[in-house]
C-alpha positions in Angstrom: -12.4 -41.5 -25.2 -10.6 -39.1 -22.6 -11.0 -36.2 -24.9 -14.6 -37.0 -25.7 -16.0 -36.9 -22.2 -14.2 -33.6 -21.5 -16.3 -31.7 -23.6 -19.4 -33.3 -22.6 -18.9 -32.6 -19.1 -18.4 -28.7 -20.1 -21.5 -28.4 -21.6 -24.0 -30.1 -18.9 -22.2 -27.8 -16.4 -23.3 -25.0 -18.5 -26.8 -26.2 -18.5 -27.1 -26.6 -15.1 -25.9 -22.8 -14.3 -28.7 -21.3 -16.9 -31.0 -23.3 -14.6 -29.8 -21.9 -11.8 -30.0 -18.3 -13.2 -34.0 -19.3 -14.3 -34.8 -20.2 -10.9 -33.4 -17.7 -9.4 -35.6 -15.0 -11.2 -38.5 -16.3 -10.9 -38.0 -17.0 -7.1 -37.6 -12.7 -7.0 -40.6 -11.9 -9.1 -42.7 -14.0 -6.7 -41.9 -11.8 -3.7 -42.2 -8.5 -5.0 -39.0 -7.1 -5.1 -38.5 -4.2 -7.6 -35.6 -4.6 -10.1 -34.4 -1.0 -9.4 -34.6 -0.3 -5.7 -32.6 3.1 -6.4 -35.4 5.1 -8.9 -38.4 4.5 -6.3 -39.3 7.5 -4.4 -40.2 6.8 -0.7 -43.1 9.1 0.4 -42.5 11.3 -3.1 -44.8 8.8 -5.0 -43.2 9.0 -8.0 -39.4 7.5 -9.8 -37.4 9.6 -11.1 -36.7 8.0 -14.3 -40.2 5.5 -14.6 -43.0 6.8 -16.9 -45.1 3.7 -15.8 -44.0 3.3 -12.3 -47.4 3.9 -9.7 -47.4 4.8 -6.0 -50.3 4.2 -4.2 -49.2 7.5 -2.2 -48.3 9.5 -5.2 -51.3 9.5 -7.2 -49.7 10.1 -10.4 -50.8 7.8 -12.7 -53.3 8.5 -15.6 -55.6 7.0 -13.5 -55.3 8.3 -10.2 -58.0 9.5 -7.9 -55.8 12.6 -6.3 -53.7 14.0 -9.2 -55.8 13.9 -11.8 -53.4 14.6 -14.2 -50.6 12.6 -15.7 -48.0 15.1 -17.7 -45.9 15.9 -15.2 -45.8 12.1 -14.0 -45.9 10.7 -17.4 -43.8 12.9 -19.7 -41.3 13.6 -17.2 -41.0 17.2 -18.9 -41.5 19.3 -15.7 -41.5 16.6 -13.2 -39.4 13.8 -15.4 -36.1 13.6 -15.3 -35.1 16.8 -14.9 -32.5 17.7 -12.4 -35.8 19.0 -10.0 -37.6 16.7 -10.1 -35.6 13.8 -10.8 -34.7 11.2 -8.6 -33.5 13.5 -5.2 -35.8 13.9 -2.6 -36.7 17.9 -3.1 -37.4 16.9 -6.5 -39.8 13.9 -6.0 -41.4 15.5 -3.6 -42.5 18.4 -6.0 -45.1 15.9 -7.6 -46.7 14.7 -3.9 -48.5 16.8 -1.6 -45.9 17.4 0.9 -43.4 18.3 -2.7 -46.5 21.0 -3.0 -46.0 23.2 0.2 -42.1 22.8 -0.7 -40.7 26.3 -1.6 -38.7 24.7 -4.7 -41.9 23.1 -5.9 -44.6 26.2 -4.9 -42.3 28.9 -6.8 -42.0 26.9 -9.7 -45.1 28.8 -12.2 -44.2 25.5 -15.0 -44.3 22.9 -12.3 -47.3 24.0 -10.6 -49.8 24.8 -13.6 -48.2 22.3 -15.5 -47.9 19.4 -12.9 -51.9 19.6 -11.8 -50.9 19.6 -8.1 -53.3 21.7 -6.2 -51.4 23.2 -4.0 -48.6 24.6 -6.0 -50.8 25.3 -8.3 -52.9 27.5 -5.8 -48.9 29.0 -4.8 -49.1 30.5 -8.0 -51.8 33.0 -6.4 -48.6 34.2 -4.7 -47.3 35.4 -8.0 -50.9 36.6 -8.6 -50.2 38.6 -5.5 -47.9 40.9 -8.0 -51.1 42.8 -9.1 -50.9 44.5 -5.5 -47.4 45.3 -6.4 -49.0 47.1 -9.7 -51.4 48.9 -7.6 -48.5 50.3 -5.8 -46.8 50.8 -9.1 -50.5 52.3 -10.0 -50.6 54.5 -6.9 -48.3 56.7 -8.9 -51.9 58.2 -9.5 -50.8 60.1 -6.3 -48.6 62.2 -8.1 -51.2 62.5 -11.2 -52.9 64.4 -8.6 -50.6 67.2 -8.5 -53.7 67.9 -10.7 -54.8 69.7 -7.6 -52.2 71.9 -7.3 -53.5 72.4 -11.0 -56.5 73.9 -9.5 -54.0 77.0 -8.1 -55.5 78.8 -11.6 -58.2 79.9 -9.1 -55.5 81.4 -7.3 -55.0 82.9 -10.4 -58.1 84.7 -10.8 -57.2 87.0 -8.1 -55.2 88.7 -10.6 -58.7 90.1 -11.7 -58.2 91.9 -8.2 -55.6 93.3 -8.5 -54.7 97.0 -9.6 -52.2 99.6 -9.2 -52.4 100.7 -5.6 -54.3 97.2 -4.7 -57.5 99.0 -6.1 -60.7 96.7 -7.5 -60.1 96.6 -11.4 -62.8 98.5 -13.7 -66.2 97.2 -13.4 -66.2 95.0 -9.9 -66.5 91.5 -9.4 -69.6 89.8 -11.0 -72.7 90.1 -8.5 -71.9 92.3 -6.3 -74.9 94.1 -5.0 -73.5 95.4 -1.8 -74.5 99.0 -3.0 -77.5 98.0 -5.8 -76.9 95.2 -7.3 -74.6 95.4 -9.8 -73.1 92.4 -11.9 -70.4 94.0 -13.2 -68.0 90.5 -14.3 -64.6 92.7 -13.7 -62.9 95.1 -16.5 -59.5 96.0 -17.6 -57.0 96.8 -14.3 -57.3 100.4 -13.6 -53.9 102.8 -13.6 -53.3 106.3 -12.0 -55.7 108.2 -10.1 -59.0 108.2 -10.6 -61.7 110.4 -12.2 -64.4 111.3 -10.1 -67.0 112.9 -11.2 -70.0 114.3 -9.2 -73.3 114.9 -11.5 -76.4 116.6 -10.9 -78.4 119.7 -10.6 -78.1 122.5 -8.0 -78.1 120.0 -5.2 -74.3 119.1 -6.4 -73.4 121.8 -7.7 -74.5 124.5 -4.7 -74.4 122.4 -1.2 -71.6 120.9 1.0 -72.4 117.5 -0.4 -69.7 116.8 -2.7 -67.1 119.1 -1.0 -67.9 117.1 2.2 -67.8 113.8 0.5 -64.0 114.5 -1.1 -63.0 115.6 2.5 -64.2 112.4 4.1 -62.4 110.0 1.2 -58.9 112.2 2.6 -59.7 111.9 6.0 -60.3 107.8 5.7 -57.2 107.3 3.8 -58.7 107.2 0.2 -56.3 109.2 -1.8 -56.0 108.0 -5.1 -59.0 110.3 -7.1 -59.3 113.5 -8.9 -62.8 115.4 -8.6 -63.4 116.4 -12.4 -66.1 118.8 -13.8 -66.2 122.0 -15.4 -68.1 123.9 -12.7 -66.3 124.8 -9.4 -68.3 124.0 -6.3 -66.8 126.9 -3.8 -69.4 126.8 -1.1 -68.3 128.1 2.0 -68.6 124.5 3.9 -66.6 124.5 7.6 -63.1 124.7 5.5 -63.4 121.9 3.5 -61.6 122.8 0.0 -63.3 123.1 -3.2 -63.8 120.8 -5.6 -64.7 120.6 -9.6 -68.5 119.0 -10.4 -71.2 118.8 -13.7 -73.6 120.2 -10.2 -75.9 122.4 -12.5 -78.4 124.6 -10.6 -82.1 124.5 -12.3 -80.9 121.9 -15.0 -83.6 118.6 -15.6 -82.2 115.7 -16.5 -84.9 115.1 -19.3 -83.6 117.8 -21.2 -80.2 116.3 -21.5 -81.8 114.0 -24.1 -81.7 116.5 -26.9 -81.1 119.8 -28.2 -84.5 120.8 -29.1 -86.4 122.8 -28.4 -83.5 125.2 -27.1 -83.0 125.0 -23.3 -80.4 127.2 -22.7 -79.4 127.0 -18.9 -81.7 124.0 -17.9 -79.8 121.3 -20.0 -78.8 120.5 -22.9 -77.6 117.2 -25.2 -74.6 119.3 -26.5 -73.6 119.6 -23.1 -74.1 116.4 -21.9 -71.8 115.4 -25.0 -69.1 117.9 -23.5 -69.3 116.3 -19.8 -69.1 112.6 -21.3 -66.2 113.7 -23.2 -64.2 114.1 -19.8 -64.2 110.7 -19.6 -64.7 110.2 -15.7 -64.1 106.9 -14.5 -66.4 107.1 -11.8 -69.8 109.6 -12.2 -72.1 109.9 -8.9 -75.2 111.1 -10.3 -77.9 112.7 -8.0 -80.2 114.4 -10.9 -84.2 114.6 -11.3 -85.1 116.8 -8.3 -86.2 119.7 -11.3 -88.1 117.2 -13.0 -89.7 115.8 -10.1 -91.0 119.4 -9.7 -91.7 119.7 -12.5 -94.2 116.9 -12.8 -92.1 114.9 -15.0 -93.2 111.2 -14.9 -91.0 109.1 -13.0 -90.3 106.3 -16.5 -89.7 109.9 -18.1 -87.2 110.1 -15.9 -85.6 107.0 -15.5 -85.1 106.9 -19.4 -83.5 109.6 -19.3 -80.9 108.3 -16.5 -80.2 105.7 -18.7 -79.7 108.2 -22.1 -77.1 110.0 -19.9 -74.8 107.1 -18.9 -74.8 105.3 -22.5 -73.5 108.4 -23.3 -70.9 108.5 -21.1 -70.1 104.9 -22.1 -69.4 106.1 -25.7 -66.5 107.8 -24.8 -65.2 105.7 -22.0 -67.1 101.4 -21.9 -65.2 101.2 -18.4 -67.2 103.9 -16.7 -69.1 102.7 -12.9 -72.1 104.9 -12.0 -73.6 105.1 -8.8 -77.1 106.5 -9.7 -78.9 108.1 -6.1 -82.4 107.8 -4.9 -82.9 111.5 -4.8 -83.8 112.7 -1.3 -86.8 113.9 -0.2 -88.4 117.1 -0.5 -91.2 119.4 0.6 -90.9 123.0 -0.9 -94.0 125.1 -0.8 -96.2 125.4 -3.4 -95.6 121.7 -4.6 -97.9 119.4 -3.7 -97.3 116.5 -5.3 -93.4 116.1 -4.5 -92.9 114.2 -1.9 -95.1 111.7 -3.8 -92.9 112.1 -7.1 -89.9 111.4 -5.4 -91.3 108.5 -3.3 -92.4 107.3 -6.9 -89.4 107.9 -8.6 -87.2 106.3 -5.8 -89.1 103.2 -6.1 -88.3 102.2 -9.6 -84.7 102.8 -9.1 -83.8 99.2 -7.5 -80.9 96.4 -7.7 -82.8 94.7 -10.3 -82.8 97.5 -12.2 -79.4 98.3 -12.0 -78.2 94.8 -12.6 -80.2 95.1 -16.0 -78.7 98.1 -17.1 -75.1 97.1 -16.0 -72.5 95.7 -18.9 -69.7 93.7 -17.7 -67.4 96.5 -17.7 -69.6 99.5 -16.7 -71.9 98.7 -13.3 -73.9 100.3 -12.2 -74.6 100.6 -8.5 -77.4 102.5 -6.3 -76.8 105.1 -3.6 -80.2 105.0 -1.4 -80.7 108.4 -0.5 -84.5 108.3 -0.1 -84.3 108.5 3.7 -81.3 110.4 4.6 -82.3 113.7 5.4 -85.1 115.2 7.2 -86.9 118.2 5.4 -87.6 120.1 8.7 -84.4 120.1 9.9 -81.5 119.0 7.3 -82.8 121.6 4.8 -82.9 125.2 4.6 -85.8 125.4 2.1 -87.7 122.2 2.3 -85.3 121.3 -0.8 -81.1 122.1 -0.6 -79.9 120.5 2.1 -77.7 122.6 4.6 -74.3 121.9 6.6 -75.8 118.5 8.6 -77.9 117.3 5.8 -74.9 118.1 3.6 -72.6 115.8 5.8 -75.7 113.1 5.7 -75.5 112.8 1.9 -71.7 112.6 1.8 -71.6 110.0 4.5 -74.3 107.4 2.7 -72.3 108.3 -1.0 -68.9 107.3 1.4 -70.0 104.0 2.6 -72.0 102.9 -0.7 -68.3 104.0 -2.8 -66.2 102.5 -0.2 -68.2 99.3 -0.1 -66.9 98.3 -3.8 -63.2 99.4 -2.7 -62.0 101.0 -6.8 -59.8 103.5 -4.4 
């Protein structure tokens, strides 16, 4: 009976404990109490380890007005239980607002895109912020535009000026008109001394002109020519030394053109052949005084200017001409040549130079229409004497010296 009543008493003590237990549980559940105090975040919003735990203050649910988005809250991937946003406080707070303006939270590109949160999500603008750190990379540009320096080449084209003795290279700088007009676009760089050559008719070949013309190139410190011809000018002109010329006295330059009919002593082509063949590099031409008397029309005469230096530009493409107005004159017995000359002067412009220039032979005009006076600069109404002489070579000078080939 003893051993009976033992066991029964064991097992309604049992009973009664589970009871206990029963009513304890239910007594918890009724106020409210979460079974695990430790995972709930404060102010964070969400548990570290709870994928259906809600905080009114976190937002996080699927539902949530705030958040929006549940991933981060839900999956626990970014925000879950990882060691950032787990259950510490810098973690939790990386899925609430305040978590948001945390640096741990804002720098995180996985956790802001990822986690919804506006704010971090707006933090990554900061990274956007790199671009401006491209732009410096992009301001590199800066040194792409050494391209300037690039543009030195037009330092470069000054080697077009230059020339042994710093002289202007054969045929001048394009559009140069200083002394006619002439476009020349710059030839080959000119070496030695050069060839000057003084062309005409008794004017050249019988006055001071030339002689006085040479002098004044010494005297201003132009040294570097030769005079060439096959006639000596000797003049006797106030010691100034003589000089070599193609001056020819009584010679038209319309008979140059050809050999027939024979002209023997006023001009011929053969001997226009012979002067080209010198191969001057500069010819002053002051030529169609005879044909002017001689009533030779003025486009007669012009052609014919332009027969003469294509033939010198057979035996050298680099020659420059300087082609005169011829100067006046009032000999008796002629009536009509101040008129021709007046008439021939006019055709001979810059325009018509430029025309007939090539880019390595200019050609350039000396105007001496209005140097002299016939009353008193000439002995004859025609050949000018000592002052008319110096007249001449001081206009020739300045037009010459203007384009700067010596």
């Amino acid at each position: 009976m003893t051993r009976f009543f033992a066991p029964s008493l064991q097992v309604a003590a049992w009973f009664l404990a589970v009871a206990a237990l029963t009513s304890c549980a239910a007594s918890d559940s009724a106020s409210g109490t979460s079974p695990l105090p430790a995972s709930s975040a404060g102010s964070g919003g969400t548990a570290g380890t709870s994928a259906s735990s809600a905080l009114a203050s976190g937002g996080n649910t699927a539902t949530a007005g705030s958040g929006g988005v549940q991933p981060v809250a839900g999956s626990g991937g970014v925000g879950g239980t990882s060691s950032t946003g787990g259950s510490s406080s810098s973690g939790g707070s990386a899925a609430g607002a305040s978590g948001g303006t945390s640096s741990a939270g804002g720098l995180s590109a996985a956790g802001g895109a990822t986690g919804g949160a506006p704010n971090p999500g707006g933090a990554s603008a900061t990274g956007g912020t790199t671009p401006a750190g491209g732009a410096s990379g992009g301001s590199s540009a800066k040194g792409g535009s050494t391209a300037v320096g690039g543009t030195t080449t037009t330092g470069g084209t000054t080697d077009t000026g230059s020339s042994t003795g710093g002289s202007k290279p054969v045929g001048g700088a394009s559009g140069e008109t200083t002394a006619g007009g002439a476009s020349g676009a710059g030839g080959s760089t000119h070496t030695g001394k050069w060839k000057f050559m003084p062309l005409g008719d008794s004017i050249t070949a019988d006055t001071c002109y030339p002689k006085f013309l040479a002098q004044e190139f010494t005297a201003k410190g132009r040294t570097n020519y030769q005079f060439v011809g096959t006639f000596l000018n000797n003049q006797p002109c106030n010691g100034a030394a003589n000089v070599q010329t193609e001056g020819h006295g009584g010679y038209l330059v319309t008979f140059l053109t050809t050999n027939e009919p024979s002209r023997t002593g006023l001009g011929t082509l053969n001997e226009l052949t012979t002067w080209a063949a010198e191969k001057p590099d500069i010819v002053l031409m002051h030529y169609g005084t005879n044909d002017v008397w001689s009533s030779v029309k003025s486009a007669e005469i012009v052609s014919a200017y332009l027969f003469v230096i294509n033939q010198f530009r057979s035996q050298n493409p680099n020659v420059i001409f300087f082609v005169s107005k011829i100067i006046p004159m009032n000999p008796s017995g002629c009536g009509n040549c101040t008129s021709g000359v007046a008439a021939l002067d006019a055709l001979l412009t810059a325009t018509w130079a430029s025309t007939n220039s090539t880019p390595t032979s200019p050609i350039y005009i000396v105007d001496q229409s209005a140097t002299i006076n016939t009353g008193t600069d000439t002995a004859d109404g025609v050949h000018p004497n000592a002052a008319g002489a110096q007249k001449m070579a001081d206009v020739a000078y300045t037009a010459i010296a203007a384009q700067n080939y010596f």
